[in-house]
N, C-alpha and C positions, 0 to 999 in steps of 0.2 A: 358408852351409856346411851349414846343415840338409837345403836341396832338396839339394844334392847326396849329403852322406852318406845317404841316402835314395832318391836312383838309384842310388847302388852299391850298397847292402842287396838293393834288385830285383832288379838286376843280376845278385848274386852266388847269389842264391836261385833266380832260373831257372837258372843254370849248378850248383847244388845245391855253391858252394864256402863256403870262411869265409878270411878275411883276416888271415894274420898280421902285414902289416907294413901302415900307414895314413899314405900322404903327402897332404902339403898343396902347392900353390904359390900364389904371390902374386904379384903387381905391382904394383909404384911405378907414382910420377907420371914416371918418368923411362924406363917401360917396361922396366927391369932385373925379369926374374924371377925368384925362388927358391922353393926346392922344400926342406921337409924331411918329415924321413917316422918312424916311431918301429916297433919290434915289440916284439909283446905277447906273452907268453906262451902263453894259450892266443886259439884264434882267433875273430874276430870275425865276426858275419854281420848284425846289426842294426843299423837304421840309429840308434837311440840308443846302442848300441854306439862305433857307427863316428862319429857326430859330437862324441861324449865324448870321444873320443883325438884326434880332430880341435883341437877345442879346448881343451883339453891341452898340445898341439903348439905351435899359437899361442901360449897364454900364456905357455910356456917360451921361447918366441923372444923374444918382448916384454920379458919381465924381464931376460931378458940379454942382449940387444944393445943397450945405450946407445945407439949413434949408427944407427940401424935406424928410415930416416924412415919417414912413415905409408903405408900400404899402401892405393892406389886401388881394389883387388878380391883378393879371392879367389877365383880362377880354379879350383881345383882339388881335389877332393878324391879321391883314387885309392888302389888297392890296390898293391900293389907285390909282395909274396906272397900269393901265394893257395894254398889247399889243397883237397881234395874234403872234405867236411864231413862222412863217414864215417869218413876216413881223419885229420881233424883231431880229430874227439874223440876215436877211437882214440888217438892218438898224447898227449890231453889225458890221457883220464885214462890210461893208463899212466904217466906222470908222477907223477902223482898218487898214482896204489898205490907208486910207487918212492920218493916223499918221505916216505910213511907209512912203509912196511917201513923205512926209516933212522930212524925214532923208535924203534923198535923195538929 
């Protein structure tokens, strides 16, 4: 999962975007594949970033799927939102002034 969240970080840094939402998918022994994917608040462009919420992801599957047999590969680590990463911290920190001014 590292190499990959690690080509998307590239990936996403020549395209100058950041990833609000970070899937996974997997495959059994029985070639049945699933995909789950999680979004974060503000968005992600690193690839320690992105393979934290990677593994994250997994271990939240893990813990709750009792009958969820072992997984032969993980196939996939991809973005599923993506934003321009001008327009992503724009939109961070105005968040951010708008949670503070409600302390306020």
């Amino acid at each position: 999962m590292w190499c990959q969240g690690r080509e998307l970080a590239e990936n996403l840094g020549k395209e100058r975007l950041a990833a609000r939402t970070v899937q996974i998918k997997v495959r059994h022994s029985d070639f049945k594949t699933l995909t789950r994917q999680t979004s974060v608040e503000d968005p992600v462009e690193t690839a320690e970033d992105i393979y934290a919420i990677a593994c994250s992801i997994l271990k939240f599957w893990r813990m709750n799927v009792s009958k969820l047999p072992p997984f032969e590969e993980i196939f996939g680590v991809t973005e599923a939102e993506v934003l321009e990463m001008q327009g992503a911290y724009e939109q961070g920190l105005e968040k951010k002034i708008n949670d503070l001014k409600s302390l306020l």
